[in-house]
Rosetta silent file (secondary structure, phi, psi, omega in degrees, C-alpha in Angstrom):
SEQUENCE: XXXXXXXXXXXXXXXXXXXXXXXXXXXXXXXXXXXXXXXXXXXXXXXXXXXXXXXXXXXXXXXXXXXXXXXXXXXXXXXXXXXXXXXXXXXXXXXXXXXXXXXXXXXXXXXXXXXXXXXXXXXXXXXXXXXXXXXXXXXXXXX
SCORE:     score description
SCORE:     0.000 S_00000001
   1 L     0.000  144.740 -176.271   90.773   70.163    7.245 S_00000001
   2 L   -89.035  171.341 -167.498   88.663   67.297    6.051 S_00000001
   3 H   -65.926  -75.833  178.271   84.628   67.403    6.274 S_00000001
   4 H   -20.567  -49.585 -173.704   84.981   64.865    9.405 S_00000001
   5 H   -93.439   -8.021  172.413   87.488   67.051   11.486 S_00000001
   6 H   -74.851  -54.169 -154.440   85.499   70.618   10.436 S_00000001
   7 L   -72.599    1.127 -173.950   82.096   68.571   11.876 S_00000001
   8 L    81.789   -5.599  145.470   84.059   67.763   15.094 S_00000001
   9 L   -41.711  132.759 -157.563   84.232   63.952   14.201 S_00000001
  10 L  -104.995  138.153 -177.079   87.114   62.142   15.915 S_00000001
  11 L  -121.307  135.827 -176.301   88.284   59.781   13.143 S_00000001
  12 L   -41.450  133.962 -165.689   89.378   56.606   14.519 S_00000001
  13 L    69.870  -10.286  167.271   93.387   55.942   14.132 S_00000001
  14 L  -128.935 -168.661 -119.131   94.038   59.192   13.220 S_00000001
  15 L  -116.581  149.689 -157.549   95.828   61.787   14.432 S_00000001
  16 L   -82.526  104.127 -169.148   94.639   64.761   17.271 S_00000001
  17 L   -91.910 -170.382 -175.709   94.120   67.436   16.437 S_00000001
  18 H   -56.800  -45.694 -176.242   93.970   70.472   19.040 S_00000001
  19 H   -71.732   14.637 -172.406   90.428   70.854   19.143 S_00000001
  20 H   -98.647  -29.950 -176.175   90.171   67.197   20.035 S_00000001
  21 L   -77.887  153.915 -158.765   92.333   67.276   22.960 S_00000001
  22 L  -111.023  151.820 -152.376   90.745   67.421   26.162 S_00000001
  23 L   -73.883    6.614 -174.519   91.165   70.635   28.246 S_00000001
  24 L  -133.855  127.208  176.367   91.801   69.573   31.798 S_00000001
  25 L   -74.163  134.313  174.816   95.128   68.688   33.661 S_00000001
  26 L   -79.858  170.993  171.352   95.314   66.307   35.965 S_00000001
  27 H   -46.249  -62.428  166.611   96.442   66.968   39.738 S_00000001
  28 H   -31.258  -54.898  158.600   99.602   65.227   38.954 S_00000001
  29 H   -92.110    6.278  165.235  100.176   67.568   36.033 S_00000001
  30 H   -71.986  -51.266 -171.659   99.051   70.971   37.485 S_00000001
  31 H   -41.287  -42.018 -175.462  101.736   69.561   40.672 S_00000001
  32 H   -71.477  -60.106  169.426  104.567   69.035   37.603 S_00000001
  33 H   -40.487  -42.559  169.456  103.689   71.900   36.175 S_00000001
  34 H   -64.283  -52.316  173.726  104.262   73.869   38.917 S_00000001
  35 H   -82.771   -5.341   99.023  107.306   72.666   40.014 S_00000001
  36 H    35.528  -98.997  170.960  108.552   72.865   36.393 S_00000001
  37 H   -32.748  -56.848  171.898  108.145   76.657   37.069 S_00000001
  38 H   -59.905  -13.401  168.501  109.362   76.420   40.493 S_00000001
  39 H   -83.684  -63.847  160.353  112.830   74.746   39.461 S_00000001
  40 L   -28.611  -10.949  172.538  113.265   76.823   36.066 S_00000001
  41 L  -106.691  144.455 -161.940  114.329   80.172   38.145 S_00000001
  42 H   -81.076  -16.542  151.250  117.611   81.196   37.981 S_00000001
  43 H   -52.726  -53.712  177.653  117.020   81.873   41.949 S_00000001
  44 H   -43.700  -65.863  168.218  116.580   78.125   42.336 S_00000001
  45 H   -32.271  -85.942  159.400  120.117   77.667   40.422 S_00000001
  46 H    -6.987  -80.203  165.401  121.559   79.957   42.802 S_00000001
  47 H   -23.209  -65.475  172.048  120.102   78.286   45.677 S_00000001
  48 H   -39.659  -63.733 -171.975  121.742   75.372   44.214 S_00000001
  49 H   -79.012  -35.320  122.290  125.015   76.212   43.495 S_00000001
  50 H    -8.173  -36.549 -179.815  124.991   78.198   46.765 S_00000001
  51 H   -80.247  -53.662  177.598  124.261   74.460   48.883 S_00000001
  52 H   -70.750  -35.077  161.822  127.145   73.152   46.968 S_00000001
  53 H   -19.369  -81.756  176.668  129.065   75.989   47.744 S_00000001
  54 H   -81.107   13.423 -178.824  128.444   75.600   51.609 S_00000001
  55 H  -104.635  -30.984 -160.189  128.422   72.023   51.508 S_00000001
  56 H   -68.766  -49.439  166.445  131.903   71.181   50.119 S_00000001
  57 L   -37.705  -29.755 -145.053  133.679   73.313   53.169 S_00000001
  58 H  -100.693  -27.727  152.706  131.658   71.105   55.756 S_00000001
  59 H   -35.194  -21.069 -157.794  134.053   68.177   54.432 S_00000001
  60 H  -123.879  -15.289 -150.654  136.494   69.492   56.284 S_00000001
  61 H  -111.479  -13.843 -171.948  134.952   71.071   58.957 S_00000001
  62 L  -123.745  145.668 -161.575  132.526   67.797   60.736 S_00000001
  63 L   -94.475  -10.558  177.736  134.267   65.180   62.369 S_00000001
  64 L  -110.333   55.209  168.114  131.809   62.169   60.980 S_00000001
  65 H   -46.533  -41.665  159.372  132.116   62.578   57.167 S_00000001
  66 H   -71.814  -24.076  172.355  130.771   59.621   56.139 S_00000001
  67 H   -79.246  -34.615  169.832  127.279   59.846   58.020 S_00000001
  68 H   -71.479  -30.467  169.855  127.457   63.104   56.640 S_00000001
  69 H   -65.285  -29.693 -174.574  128.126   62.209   52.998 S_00000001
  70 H   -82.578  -14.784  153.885  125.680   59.552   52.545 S_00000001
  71 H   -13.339  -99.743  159.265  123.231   61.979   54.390 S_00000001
  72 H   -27.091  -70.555 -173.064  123.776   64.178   51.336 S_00000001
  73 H   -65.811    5.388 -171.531  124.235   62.064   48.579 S_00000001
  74 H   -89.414  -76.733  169.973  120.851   60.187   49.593 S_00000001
  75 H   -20.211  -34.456  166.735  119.120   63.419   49.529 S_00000001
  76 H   -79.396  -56.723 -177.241  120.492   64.836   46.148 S_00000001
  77 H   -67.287  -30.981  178.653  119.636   61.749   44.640 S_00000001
  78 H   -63.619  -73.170 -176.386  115.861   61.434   45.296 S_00000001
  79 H   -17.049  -73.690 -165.301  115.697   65.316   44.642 S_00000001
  80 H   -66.782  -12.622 -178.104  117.107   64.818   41.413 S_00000001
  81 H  -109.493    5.230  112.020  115.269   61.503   40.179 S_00000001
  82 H   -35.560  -60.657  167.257  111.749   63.232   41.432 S_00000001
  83 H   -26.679  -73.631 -175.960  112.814   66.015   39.473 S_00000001
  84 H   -47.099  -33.844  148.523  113.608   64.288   36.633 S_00000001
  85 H   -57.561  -28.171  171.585  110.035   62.795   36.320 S_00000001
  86 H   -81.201  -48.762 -176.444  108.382   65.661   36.876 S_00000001
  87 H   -47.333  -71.278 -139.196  110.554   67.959   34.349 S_00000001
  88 H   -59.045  -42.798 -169.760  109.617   64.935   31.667 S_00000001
  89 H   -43.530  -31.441 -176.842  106.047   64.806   32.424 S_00000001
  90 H   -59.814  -67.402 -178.721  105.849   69.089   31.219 S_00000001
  91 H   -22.472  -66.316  174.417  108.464   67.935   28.549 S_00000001
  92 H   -57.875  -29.313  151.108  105.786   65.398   27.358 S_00000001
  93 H   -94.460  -32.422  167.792  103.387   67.517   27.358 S_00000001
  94 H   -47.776  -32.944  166.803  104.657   70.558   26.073 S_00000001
  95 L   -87.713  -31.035  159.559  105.814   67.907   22.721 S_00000001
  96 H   -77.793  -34.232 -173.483  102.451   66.906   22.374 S_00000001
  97 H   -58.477  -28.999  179.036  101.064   70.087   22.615 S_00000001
  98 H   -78.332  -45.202  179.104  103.436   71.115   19.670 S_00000001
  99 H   -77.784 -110.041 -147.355  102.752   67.937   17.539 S_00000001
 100 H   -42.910  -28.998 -178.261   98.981   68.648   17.678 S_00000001
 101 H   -91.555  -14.248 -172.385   99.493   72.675   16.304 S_00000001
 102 H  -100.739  -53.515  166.690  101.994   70.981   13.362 S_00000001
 103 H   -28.854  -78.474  162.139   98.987   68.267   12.898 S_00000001
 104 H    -2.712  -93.770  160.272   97.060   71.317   12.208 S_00000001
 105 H   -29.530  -66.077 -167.922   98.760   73.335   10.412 S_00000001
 106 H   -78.555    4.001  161.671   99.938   70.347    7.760 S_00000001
 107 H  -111.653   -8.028 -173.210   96.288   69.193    7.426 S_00000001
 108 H   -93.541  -24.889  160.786   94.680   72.700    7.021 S_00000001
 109 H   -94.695    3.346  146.358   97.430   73.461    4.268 S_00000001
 110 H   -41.001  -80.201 -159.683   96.832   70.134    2.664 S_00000001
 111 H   -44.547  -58.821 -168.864   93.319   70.766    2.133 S_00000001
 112 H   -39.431  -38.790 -162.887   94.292   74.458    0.569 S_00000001
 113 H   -71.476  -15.946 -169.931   97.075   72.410   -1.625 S_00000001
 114 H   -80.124  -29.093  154.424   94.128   70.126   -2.438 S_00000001
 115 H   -48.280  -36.202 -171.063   92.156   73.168   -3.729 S_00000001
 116 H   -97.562  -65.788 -138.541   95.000   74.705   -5.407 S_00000001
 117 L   -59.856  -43.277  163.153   95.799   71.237   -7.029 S_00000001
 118 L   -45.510  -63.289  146.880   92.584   72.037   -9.549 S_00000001
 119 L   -39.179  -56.441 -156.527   95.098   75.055  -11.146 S_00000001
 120 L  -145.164  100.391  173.950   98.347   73.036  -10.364 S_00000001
 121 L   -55.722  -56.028 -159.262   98.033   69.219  -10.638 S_00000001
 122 H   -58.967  -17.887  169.189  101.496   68.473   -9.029 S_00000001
 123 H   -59.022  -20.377 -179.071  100.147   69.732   -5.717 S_00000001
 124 H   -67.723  -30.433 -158.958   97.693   67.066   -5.252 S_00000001
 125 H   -91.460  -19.734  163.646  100.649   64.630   -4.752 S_00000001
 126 H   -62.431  -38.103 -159.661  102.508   67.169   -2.510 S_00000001
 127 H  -100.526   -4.312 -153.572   99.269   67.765   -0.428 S_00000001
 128 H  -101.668  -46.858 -178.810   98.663   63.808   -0.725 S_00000001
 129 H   -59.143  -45.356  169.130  102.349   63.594    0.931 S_00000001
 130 H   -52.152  -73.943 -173.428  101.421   66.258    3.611 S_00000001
 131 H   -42.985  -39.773 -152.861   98.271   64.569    4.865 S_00000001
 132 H   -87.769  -36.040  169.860   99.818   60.882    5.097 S_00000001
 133 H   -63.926  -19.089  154.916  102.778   62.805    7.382 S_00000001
 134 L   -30.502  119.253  179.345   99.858   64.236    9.706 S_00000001
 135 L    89.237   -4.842 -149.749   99.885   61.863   12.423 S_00000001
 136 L   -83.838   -7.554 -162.709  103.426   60.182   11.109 S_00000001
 137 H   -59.757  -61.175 -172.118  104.609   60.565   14.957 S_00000001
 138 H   -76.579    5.163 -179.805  102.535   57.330   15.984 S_00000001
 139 H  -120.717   -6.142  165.979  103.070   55.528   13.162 S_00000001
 140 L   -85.121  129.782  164.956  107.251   55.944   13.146 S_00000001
 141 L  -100.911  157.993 -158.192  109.782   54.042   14.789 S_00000001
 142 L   -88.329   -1.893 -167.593  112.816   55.226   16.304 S_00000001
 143 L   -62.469    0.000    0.000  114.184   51.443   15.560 S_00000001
């Protein structure tokens, strides 16, 4: 870790580490979180597959099938494109959260290769390589 990021100094433009990040979720991502959890059990699936189950029979069985389908499909579709925003928001955090412990890591064994580099020169340009990938997430394009 450099002398700046030991002292708790945020250094402008570069990259976050954990103990930088700040420790409280908002209502919006405790709510994601939760239902996250609440989706993720193999009860839920069930439930699920179980709907479809008893739904497909009902084709057959109600005499106004079209008020009933778009019924359904209107219903499946918000469900699933709420979902899908909420699963990403966890997703998104849960990839930052990862990318901040690999920041970490690859700047606290820089510094060691930077230590080591006094004994073994070619490490400074290995630990030189390490550091400038710290952070390369915000500076890469997927273009």
């Amino acid at each position: 870790m450099t002398r700046a990021q030991r002292e708790g100094q945020v250094i402008s433009g570069g990259p976050t580490m954990p103990s930088h990040v700040a420790g409280g979720l908002s209502v919006f991502d405790r709510f994601a979180t939760r239902v996250s959890g609440f989706v993720s059990r193999a009860w839920f699936f069930v439930l699920c597959v179980l709907l479809v189950v008893l739904w497909g029979p009902s084709y057959l069985l109600l005499p106004d099938v079209d008020t009933w389908q778009l019924i359904i499909n209107t219903v499946t579709t918000i469900v699933t494109f709420l979902l899908v925003a909420l699963l990403q928001n966890t997703q998104k955090r849960a990839d930052e959260a990862v990318q901040h412990k690999l920041n970490a890591i690859a700047d606290g064994l820089a510094d060691l290769m930077g230590e080591l580099a006094k004994e073994h020169p070619h490490l400074q340009i290995d630990g030189t390589e390490l550091r400038t990938a710290v952070g390369l997430e915000e500076r890469e394009s997927t273009a």
